[in-house]
C-alpha positions in Angstrom: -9.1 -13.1 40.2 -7.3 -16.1 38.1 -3.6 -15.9 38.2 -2.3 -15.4 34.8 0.0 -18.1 34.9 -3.2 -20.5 34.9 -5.4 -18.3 33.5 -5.9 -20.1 29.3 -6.6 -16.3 28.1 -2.9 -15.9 28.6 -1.3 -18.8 26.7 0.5 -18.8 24.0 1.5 -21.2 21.6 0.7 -25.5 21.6 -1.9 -25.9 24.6 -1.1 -29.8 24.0 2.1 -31.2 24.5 4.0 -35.0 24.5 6.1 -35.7 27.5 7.8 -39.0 28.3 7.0 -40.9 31.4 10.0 -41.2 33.7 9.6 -44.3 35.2 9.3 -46.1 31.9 9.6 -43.8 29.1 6.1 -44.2 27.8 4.8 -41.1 25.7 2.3 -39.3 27.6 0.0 -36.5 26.1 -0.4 -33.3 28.4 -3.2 -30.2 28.2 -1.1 -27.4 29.7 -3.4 -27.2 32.6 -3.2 -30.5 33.4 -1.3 -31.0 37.0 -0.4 -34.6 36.7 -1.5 -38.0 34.5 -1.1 -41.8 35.1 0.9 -43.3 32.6 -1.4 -45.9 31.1 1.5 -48.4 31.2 3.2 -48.4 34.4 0.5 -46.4 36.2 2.8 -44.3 38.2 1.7 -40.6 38.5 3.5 -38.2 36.4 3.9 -34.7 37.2 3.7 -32.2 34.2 7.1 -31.2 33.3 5.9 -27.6 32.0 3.6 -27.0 34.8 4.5 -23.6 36.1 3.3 -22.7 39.8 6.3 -19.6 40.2 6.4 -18.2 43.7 3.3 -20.7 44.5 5.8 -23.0 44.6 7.7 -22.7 47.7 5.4 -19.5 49.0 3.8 -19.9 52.3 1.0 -17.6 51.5 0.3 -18.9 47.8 -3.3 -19.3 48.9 -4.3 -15.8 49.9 -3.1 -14.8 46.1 -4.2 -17.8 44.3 -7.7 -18.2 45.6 -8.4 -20.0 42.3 -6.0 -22.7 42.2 -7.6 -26.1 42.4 -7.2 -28.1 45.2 -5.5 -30.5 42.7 -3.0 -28.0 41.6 -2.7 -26.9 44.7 -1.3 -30.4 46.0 1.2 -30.7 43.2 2.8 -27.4 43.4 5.4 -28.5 46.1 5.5 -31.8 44.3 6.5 -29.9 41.4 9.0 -27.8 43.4 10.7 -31.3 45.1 11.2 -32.6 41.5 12.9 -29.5 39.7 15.1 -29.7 42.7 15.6 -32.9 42.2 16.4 -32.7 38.5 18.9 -29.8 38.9 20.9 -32.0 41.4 21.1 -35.2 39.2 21.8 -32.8 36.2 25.0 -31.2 38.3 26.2 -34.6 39.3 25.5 -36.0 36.0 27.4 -39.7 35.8 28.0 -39.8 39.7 25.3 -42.3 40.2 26.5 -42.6 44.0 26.2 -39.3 45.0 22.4 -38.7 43.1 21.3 -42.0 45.0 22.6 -41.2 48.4 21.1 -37.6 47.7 17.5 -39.2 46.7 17.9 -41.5 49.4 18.0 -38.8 52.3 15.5 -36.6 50.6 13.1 -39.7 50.8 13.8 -39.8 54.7 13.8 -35.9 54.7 10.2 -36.2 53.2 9.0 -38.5 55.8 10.4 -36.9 58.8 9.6 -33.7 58.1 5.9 -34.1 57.8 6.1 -35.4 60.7 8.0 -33.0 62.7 5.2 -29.9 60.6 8.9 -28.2 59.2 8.7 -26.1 56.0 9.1 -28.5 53.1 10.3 -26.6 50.7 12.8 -25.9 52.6 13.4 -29.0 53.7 13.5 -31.1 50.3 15.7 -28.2 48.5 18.3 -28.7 51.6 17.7 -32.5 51.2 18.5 -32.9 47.5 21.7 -30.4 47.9 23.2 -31.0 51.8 26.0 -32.8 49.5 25.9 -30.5 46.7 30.0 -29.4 47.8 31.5 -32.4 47.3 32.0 -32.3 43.6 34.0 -28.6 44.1 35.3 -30.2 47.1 37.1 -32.9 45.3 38.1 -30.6 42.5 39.6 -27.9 44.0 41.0 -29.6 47.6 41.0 -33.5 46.1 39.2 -33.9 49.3 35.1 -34.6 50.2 35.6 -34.2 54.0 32.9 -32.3 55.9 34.5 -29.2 56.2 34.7 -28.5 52.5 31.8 -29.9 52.0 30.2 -27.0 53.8 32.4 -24.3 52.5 31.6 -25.2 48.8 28.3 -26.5 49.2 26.0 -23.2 49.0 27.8 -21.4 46.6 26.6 -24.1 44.1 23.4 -25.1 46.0 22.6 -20.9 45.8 23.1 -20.3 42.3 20.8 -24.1 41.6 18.3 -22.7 43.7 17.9 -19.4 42.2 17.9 -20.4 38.7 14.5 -22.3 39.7 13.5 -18.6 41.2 13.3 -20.0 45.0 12.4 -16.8 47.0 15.7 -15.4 48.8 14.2 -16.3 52.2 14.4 -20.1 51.2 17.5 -19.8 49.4 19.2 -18.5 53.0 17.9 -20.9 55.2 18.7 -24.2 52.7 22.3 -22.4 52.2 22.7 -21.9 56.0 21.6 -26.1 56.3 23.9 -26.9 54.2 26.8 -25.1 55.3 26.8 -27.2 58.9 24.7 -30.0 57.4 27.1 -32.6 59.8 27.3 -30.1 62.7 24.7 -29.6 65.3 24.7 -26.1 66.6 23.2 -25.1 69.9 19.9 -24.2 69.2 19.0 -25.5 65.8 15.7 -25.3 63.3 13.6 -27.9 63.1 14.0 -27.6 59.3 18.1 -28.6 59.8 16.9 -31.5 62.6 15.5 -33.2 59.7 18.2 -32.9 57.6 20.8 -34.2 60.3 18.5 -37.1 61.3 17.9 -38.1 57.5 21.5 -37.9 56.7 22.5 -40.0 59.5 19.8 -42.8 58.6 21.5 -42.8 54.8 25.2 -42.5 56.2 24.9 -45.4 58.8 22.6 -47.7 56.2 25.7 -47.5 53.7 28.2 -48.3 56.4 26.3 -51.2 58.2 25.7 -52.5 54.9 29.3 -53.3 54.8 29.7 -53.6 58.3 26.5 -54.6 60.3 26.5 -53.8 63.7 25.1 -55.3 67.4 21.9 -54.5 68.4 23.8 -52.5 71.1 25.5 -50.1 68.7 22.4 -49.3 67.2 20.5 -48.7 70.4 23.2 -46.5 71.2 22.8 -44.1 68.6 19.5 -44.3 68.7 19.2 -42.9 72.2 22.0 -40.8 71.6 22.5 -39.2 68.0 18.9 -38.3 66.8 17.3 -34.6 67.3 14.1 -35.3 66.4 11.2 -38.3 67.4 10.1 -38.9 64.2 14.0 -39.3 63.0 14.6 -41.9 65.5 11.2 -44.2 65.2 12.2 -44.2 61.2 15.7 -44.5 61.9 14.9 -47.8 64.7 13.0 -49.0 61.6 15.6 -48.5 59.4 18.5 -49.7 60.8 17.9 -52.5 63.3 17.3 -54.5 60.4 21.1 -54.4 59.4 21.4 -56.5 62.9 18.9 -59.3 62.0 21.0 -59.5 59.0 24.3 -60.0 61.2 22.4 -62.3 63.2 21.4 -64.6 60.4 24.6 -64.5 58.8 25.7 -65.9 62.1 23.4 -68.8 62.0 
């Protein structure tokens, strides 16, 4: 049985749309079933913005109700999920080009360790995009961003983002329950908020040692000592020993 959603005997309306390309703002021409396209100009892959996947989306089990869905479509759907979230965030922070780019920035890490470490992505990339989602009611209401407002306004907002998108409640909890301790370790955590924390802390230290690059030592240090997760570290020893060879050359 075809889900409905993808099934053409149940649309309604143009079957053909135009959608601009995001990287460059070409016009690109979608069939309503059509997951993705390369923009013939930039050739970046370009998800289609009216693609609807609903609870296939973030849903574990997806398969075992959507026998039919292409192995194609099937890839994109938490592709499609990562970029609604995505939009919502940069639409609540509108002008506050800092805060989108340090979000986008740990969700990229996010992305990377948490295939690694086999977490639930959905839940990982929604907690990604909103750990920071606080700080705007943060700053209004207490004029202040630090961490313990942060997590006391943060999934209030990141809630009510994630269930206009119709994230299933189970999602919604744990993403909520990330972001409320997003800077605070508890004793026995998920490997879904190890992700996070790690991610974070590659973004946080790469904006400070960009201002203020650090020994080899330092870095070593928290290496050995700040990361929960394997992957986190190997990306974040990447990552950030290269703000030393830039101390050292400076030194030259």
């Amino acid at each position: 049985m075809q889900c409905p959603g993808q099934d053409s005997r149940y649309w309604s309306g143009d079957d053909v749309f135009e959608s601009k390309c995001p990287h460059c703002g070409k016009v690109l021409e979608f069939f309503k079933d059509d997951s993705k396209r390369r923009c013939s100009q930039c050739s970046k892959m370009v998800m289609n913005p009216k693609m609807d996947f609903g609870c296939a989306q973030y849903c574990p089990h997806a398969e075992q109700c959507m026998g039919s869905l292409t192995p194609d479509l099937a890839a994109a759907r938490n592709d499609l999920f990562k970029d609604k979230i995505g939009k919502a965030m940069r639409n609540y922070f509108g002008s506050d080009t800092r805060r989108i780019n340090h979000a986008e920035q740990v969700a990229l890490y996010a992305e990377l360790i948490g295939n690694e470490e086999k977490g639930d992505m959905a839940v990982i990339m929604a907690a990604a995009y909103l750990h920071d989602i606080g700080i705007k009611e943060a700053e209004h209401k207490f004029n202040s961003s630090s961490a313990k407002v942060q997590h006391q306004e943060g999934p209030p907002v990141a809630r009510q983002l994630l269930t206009n998108l119709k994230a299933e409640e189970t999602l919604i909890e744990e993403a909520c329950d990330i972001i409320g301790h997003h800077h605070w370790p508890r004793e026995n955590e998920t490997v879904n908020f190890k992700v996070i924390y790690d991610a974070d802390l590659i973004v946080n230290l790469s904006e400070t040692y960009r201002e203020n690059p650090p020994t080899r030592e330092k870095v070593e240090k928290v290496l050995t000592g700040s990361f929960l997760t394997q992957s986190g570290r190997r990306e974040g020893e990447k990552v950030l020993l290269a703000f030393v060879k830039t101390l050292s050359s400076t030194q030259l």
